[in-house]
DRENMISE-969213 format. One record per atom (N, C-alpha, C): chain; x, y, z; residue number from 0; atom name. Coordinates in nm, 3 decimals. Example, Ala and Ser with C-alpha at 12.3 -4.5 7.8 and 13.67 -1.06 7.14 Angstrom:
<sites>
<site c="A" east="1.319" north="-0.569" up="0.780" k="0" a="N"/>
<site c="A" east="1.230" north="-0.450" up="0.780" k="0" a="CA"/>
<site c="A" east="1.320" north="-0.330" up="0.780" k="0" a="C"/>
<site c="A" east="1.285" north="-0.225" up="0.708" k="1" a="N"/>
<site c="A" east="1.367" north="-0.106" up="0.714" k="1" a="CA"/>
<site c="A" east="1.290" north="0.003" up="0.787" k="1" a="C"/>
</sites>
This chain:
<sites>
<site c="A" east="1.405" north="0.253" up="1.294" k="0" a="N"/>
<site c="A" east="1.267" north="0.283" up="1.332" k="0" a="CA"/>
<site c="A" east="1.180" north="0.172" up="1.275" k="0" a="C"/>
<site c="A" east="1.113" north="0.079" up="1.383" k="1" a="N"/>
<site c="A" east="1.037" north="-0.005" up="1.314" k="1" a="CA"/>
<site c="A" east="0.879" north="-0.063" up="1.358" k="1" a="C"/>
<site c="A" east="0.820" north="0.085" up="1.314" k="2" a="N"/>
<site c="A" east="0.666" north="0.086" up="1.387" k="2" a="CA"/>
<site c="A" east="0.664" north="-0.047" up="1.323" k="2" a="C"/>
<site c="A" east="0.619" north="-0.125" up="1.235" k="3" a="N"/>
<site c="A" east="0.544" north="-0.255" up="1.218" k="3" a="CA"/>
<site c="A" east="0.602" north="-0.332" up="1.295" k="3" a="C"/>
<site c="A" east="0.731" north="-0.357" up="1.345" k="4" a="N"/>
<site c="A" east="0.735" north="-0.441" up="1.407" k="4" a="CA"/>
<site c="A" east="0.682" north="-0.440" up="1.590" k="4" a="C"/>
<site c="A" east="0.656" north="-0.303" up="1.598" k="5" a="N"/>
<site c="A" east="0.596" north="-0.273" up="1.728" k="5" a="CA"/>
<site c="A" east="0.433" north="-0.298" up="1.726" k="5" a="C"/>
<site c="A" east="0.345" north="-0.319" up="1.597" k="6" a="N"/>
<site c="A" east="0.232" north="-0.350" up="1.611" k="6" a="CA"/>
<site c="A" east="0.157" north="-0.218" up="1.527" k="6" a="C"/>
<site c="A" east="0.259" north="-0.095" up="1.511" k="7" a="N"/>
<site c="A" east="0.194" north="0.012" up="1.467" k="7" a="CA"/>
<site c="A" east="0.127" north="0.020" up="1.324" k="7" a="C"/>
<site c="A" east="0.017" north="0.089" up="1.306" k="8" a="N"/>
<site c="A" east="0.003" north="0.093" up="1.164" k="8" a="CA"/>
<site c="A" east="0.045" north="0.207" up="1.110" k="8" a="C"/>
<site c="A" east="0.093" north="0.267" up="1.042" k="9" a="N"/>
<site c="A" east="0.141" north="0.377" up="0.962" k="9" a="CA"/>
<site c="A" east="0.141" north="0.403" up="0.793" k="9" a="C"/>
<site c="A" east="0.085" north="0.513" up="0.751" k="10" a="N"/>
<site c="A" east="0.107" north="0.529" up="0.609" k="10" a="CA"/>
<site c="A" east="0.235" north="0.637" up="0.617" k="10" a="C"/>
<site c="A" east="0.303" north="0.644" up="0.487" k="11" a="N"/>
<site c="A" east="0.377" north="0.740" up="0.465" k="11" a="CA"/>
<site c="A" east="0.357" north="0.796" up="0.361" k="11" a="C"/>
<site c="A" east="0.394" north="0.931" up="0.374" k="12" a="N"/>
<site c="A" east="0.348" north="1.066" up="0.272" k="12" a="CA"/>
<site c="A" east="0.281" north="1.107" up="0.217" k="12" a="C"/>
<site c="A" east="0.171" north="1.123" up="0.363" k="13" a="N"/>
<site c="A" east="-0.016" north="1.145" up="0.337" k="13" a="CA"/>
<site c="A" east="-0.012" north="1.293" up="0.362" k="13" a="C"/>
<site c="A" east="-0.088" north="1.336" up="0.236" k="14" a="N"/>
<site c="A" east="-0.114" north="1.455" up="0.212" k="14" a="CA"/>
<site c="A" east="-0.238" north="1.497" up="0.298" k="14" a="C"/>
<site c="A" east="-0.243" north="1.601" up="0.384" k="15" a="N"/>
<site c="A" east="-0.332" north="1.623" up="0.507" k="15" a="CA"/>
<site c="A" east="-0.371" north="1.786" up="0.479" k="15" a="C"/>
<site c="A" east="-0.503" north="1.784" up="0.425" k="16" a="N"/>
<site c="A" east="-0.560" north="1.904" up="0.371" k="16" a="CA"/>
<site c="A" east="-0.525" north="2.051" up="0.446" k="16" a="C"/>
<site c="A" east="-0.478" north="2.139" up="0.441" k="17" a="N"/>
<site c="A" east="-0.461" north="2.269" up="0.515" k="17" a="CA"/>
<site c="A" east="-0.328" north="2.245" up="0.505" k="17" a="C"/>
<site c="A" east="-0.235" north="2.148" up="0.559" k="18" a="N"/>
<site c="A" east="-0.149" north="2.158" up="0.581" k="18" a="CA"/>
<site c="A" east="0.025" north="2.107" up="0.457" k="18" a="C"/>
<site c="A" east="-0.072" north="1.983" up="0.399" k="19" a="N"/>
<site c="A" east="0.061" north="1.917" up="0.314" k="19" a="CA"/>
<site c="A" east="0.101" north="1.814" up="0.328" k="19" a="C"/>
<site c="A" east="0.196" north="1.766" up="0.253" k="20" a="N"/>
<site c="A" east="0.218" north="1.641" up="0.320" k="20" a="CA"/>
<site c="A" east="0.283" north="1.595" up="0.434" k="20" a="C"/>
<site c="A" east="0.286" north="1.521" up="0.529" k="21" a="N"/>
<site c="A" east="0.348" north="1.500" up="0.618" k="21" a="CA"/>
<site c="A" east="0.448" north="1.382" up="0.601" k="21" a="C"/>
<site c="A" east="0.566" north="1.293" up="0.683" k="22" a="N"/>
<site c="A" east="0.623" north="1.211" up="0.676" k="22" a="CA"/>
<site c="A" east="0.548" north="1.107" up="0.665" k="22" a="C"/>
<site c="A" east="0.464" north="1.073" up="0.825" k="23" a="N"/>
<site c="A" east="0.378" north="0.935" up="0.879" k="23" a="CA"/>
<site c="A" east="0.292" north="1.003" up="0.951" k="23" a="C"/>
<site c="A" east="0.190" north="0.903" up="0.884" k="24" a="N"/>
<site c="A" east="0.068" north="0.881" up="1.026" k="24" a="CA"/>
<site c="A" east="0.046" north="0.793" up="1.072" k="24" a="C"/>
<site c="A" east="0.095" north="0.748" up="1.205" k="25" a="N"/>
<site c="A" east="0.095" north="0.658" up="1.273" k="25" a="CA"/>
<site c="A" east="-0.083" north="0.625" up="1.368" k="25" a="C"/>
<site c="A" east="-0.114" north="0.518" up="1.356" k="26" a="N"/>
<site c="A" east="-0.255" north="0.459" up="1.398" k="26" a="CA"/>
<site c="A" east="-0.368" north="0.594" up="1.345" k="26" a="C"/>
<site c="A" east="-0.330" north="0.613" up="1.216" k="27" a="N"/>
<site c="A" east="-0.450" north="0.736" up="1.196" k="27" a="CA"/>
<site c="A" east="-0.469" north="0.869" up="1.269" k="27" a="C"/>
<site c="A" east="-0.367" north="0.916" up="1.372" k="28" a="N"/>
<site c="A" east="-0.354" north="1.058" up="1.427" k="28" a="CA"/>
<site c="A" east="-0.190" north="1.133" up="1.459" k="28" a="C"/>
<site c="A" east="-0.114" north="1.013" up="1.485" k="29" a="N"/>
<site c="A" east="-0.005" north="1.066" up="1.548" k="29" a="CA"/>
<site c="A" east="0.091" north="1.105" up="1.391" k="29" a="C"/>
<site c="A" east="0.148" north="1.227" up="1.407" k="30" a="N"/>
<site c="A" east="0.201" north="1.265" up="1.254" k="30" a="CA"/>
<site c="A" east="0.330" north="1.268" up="1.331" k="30" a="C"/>
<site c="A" east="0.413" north="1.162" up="1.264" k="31" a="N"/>
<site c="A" east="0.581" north="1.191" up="1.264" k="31" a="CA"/>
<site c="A" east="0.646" north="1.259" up="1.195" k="31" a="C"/>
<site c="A" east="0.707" north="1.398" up="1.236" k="32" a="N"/>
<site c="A" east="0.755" north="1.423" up="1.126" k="32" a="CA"/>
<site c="A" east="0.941" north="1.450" up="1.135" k="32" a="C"/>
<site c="A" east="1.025" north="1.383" up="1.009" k="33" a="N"/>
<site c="A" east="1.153" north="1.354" up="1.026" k="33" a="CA"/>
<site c="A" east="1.244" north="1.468" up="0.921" k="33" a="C"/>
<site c="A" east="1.305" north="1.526" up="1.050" k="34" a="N"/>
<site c="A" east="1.341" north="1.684" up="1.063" k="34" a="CA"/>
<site c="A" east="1.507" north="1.664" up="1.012" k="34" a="C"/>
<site c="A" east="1.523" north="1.738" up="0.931" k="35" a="N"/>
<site c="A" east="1.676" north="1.690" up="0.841" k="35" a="CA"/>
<site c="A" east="1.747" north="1.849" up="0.860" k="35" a="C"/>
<site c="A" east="1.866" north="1.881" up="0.943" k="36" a="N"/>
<site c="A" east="1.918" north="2.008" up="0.915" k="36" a="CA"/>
<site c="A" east="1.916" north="2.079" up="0.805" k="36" a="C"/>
<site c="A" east="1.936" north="2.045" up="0.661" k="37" a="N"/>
<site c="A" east="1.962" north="2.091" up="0.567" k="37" a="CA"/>
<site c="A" east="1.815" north="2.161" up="0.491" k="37" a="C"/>
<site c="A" east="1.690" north="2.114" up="0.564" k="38" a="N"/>
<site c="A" east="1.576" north="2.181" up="0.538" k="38" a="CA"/>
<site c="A" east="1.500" north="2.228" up="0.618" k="38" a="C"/>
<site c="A" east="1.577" north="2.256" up="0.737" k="39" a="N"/>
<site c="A" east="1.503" north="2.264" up="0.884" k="39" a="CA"/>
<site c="A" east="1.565" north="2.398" up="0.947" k="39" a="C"/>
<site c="A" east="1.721" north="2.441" up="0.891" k="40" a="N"/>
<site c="A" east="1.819" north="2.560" up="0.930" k="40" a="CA"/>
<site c="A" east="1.790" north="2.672" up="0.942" k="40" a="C"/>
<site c="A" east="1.693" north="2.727" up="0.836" k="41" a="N"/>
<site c="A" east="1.642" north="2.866" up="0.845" k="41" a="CA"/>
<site c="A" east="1.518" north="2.930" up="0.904" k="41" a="C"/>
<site c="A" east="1.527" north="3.066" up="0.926" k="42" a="N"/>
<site c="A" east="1.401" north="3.109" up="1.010" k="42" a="CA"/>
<site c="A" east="1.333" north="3.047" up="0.962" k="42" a="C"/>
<site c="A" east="1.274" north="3.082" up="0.816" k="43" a="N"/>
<site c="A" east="1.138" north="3.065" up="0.769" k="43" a="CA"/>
<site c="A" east="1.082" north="2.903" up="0.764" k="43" a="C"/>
<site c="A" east="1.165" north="2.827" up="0.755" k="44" a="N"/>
<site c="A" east="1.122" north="2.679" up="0.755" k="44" a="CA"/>
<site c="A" east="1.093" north="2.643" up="0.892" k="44" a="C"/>
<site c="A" east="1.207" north="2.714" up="1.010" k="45" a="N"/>
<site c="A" east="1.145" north="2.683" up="1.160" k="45" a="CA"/>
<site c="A" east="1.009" north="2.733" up="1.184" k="45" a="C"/>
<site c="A" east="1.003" north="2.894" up="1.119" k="46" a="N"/>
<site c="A" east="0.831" north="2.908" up="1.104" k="46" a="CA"/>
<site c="A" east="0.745" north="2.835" up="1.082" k="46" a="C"/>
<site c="A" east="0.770" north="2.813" up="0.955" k="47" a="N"/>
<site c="A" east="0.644" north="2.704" up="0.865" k="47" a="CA"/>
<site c="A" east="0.645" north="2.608" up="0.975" k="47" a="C"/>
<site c="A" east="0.769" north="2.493" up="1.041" k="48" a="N"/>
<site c="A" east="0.747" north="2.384" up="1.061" k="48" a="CA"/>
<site c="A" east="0.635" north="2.423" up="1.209" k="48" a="C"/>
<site c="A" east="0.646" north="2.520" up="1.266" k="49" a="N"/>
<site c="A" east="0.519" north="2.564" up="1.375" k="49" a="CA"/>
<site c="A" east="0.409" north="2.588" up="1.354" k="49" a="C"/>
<site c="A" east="0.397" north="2.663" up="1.233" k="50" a="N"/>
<site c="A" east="0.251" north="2.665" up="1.150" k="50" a="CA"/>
<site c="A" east="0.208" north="2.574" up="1.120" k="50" a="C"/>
<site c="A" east="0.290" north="2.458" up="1.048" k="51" a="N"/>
<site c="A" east="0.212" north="2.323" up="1.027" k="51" a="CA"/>
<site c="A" east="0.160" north="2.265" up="1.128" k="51" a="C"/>
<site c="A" east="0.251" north="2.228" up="1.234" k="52" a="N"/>
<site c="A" east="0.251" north="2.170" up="1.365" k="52" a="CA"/>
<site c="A" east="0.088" north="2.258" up="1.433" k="52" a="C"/>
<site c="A" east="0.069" north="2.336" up="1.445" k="53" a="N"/>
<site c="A" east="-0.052" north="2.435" up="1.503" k="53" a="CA"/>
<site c="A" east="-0.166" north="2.385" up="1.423" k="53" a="C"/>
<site c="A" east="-0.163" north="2.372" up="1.245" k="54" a="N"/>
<site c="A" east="-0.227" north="2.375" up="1.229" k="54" a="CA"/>
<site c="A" east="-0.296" north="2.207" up="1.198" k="54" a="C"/>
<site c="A" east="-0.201" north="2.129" up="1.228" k="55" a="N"/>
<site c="A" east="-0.226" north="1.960" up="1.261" k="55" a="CA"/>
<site c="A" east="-0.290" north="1.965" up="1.363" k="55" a="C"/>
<site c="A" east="-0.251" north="2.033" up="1.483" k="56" a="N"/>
<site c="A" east="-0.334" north="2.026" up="1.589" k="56" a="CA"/>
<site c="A" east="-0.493" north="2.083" up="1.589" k="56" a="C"/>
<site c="A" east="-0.454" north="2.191" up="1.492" k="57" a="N"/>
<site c="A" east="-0.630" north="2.256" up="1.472" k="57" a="CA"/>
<site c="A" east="-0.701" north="2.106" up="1.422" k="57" a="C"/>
<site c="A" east="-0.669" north="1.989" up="1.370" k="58" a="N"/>
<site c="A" east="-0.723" north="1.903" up="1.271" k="58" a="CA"/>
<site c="A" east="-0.753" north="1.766" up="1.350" k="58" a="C"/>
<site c="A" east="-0.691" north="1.787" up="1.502" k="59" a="N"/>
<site c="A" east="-0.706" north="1.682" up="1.566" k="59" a="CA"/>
<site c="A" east="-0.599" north="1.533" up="1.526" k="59" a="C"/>
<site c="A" east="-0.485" north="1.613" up="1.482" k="60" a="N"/>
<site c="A" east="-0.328" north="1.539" up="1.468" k="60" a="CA"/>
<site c="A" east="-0.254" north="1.591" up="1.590" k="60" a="C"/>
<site c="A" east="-0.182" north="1.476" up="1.657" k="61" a="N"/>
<site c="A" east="-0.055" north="1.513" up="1.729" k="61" a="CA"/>
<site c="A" east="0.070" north="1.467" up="1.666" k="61" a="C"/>
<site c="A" east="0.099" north="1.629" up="1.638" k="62" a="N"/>
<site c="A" east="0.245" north="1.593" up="1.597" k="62" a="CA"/>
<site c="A" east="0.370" north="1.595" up="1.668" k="62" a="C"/>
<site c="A" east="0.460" north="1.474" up="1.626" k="63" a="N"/>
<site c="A" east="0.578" north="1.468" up="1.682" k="63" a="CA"/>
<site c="A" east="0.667" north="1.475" up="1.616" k="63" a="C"/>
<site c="A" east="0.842" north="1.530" up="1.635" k="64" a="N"/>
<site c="A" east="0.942" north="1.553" up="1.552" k="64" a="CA"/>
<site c="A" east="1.059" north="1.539" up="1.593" k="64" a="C"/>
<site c="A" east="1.125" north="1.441" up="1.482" k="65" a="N"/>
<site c="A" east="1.213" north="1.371" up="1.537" k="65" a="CA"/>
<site c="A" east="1.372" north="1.387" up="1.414" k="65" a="C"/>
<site c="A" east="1.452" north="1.385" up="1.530" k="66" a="N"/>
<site c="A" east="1.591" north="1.442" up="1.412" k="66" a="CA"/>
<site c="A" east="1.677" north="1.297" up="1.357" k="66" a="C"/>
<site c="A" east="1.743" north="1.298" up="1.290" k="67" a="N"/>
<site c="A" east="1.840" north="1.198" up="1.245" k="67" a="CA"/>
<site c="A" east="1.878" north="1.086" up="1.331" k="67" a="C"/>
<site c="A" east="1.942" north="1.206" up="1.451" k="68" a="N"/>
<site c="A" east="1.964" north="1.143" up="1.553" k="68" a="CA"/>
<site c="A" east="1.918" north="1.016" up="1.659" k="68" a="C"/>
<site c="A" east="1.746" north="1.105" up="1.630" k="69" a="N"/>
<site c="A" east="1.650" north="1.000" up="1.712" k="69" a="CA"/>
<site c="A" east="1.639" north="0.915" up="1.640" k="69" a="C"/>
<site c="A" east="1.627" north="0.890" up="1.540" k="70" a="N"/>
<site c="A" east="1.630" north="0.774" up="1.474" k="70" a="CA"/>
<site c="A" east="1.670" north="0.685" up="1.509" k="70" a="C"/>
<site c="A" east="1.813" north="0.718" up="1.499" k="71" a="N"/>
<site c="A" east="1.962" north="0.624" up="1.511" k="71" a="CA"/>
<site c="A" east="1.947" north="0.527" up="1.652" k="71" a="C"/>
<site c="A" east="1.939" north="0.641" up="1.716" k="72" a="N"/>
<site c="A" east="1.920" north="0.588" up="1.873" k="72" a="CA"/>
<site c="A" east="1.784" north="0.545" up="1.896" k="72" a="C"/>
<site c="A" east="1.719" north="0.511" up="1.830" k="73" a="N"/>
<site c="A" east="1.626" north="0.404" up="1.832" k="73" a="CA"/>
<site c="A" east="1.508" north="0.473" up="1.925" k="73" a="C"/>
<site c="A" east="1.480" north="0.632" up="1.931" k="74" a="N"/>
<site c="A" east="1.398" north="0.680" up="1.998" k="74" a="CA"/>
<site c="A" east="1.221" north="0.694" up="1.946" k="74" a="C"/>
<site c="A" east="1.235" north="0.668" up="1.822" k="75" a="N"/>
<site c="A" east="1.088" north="0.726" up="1.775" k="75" a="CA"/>
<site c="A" east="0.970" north="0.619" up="1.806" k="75" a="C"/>
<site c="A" east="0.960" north="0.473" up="1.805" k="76" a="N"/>
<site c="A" east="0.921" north="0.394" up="1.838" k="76" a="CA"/>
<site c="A" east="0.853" north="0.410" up="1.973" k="76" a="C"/>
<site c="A" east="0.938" north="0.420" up="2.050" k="77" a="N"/>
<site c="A" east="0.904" north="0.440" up="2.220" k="77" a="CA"/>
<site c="A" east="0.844" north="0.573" up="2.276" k="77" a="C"/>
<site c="A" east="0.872" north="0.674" up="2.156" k="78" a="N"/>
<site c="A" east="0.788" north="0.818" up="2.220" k="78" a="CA"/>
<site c="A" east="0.681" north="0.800" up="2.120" k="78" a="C"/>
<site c="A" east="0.631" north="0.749" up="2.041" k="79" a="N"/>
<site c="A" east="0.531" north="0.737" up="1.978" k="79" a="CA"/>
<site c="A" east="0.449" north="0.636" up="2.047" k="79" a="C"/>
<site c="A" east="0.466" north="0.506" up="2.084" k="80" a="N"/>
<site c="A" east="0.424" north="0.453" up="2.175" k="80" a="CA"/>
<site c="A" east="0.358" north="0.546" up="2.311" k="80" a="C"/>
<site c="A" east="0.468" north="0.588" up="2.356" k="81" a="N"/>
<site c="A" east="0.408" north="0.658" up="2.504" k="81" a="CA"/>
<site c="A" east="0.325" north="0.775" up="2.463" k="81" a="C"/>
<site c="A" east="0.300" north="0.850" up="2.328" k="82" a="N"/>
<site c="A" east="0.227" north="0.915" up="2.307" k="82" a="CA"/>
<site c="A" east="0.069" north="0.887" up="2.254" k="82" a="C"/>
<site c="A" east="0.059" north="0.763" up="2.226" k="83" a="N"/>
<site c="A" east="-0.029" north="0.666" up="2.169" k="83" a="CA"/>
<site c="A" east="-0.117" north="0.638" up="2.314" k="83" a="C"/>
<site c="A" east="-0.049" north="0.594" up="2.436" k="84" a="N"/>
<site c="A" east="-0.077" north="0.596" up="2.545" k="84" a="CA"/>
<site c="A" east="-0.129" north="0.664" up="2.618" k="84" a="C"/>
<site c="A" east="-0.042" north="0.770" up="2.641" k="85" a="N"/>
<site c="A" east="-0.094" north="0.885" up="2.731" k="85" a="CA"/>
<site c="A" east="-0.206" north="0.934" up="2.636" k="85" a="C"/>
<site c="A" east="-0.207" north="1.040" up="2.486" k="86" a="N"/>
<site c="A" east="-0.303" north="1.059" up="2.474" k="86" a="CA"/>
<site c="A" east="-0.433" north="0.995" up="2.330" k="86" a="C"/>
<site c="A" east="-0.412" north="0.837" up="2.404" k="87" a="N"/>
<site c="A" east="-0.497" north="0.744" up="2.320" k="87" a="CA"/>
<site c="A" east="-0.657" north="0.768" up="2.397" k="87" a="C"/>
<site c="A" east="-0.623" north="0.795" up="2.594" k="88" a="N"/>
<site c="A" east="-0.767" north="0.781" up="2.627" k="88" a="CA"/>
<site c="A" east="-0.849" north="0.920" up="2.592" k="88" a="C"/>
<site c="A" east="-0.775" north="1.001" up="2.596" k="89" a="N"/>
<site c="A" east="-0.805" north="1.112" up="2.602" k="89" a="CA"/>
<site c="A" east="-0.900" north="1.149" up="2.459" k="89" a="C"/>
<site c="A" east="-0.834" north="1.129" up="2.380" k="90" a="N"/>
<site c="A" east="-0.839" north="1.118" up="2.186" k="90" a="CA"/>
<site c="A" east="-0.996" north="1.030" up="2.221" k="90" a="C"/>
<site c="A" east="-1.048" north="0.929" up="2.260" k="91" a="N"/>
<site c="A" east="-1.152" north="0.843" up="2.251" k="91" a="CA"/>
<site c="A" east="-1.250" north="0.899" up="2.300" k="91" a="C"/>
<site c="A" east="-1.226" north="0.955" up="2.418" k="92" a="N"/>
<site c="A" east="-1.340" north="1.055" up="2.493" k="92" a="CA"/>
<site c="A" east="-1.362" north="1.186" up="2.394" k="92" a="C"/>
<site c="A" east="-1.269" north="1.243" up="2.381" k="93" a="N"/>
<site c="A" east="-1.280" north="1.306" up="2.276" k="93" a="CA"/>
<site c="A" east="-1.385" north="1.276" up="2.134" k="93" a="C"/>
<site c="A" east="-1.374" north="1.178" up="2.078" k="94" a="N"/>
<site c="A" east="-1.394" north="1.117" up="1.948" k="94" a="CA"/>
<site c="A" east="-1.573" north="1.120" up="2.009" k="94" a="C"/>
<site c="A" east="-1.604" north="1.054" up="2.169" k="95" a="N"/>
<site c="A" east="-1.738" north="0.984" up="2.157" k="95" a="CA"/>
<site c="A" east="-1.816" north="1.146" up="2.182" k="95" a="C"/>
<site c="A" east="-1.726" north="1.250" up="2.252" k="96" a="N"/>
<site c="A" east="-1.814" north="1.345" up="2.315" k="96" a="CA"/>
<site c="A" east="-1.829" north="1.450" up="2.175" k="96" a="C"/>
<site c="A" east="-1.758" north="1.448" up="2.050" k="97" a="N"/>
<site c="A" east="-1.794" north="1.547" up="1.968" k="97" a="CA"/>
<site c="A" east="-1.866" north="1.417" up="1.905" k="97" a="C"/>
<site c="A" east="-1.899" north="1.303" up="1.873" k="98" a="N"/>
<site c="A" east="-2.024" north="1.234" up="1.786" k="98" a="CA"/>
<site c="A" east="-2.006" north="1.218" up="1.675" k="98" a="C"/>
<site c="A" east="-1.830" north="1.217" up="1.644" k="99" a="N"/>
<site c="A" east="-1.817" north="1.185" up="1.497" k="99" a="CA"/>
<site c="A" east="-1.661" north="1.121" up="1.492" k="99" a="C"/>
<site c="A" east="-1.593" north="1.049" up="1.429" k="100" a="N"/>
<site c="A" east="-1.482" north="1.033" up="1.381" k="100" a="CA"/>
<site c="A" east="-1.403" north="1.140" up="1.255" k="100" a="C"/>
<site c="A" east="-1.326" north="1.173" up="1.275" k="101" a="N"/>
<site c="A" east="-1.244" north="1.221" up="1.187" k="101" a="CA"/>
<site c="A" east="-1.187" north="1.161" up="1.077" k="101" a="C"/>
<site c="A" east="-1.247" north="1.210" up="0.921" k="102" a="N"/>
<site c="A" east="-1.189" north="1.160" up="0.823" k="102" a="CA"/>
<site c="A" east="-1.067" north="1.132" up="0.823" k="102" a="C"/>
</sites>
């Protein structure tokens, strides 16, 4: 996985109020988050990980989640990209019609 070399900016293991910390935030909205069986197996963590996810979205984060797997196969780059895309125009109209940026 190599957002910088795709142009992306990303921090890792930004603590995001309501919710916790997350993996990445990619260009300041898109939250990656990298999903490991061994903490991901049980009801209650599949819960939580929907509650978080819901409540990123209440915050004006899109989150995306990605397994070992995607990694490997070199997928996270290119759906983060096309998600950057599709909803980059959307996110801007957004941003000018509520009159503020998001901390």
């Amino acid at each position: 996985m190599d957002l910088e070399a795709a142009g992306l900016s990303f921090e890792d293991g930004v603590e995001i109020e309501g919710v916790g910390e997350v993996d990445l935030v990619v260009e300041g909205w898109v939250v990656v988050e990298l999903d490991g069986y061994t903490y991901h197996c049980d009801e209650y963590q599949f819960g939580l990980d929907r509650w978080r996810d819901r409540r990123l979205v209440a915050r004006g984060f899109l989150p995306l989640r990605f397994t070992r797997k995607d990694v490997y196969a070199h997928q996270v780059v290119p759906d983060v990209q096309r998600a950057l895309e599709w909803w980059g125009v959307s996110k801007s109209v957004t941003k000018v019609v509520a009159g503020a940026e998001r901390a």
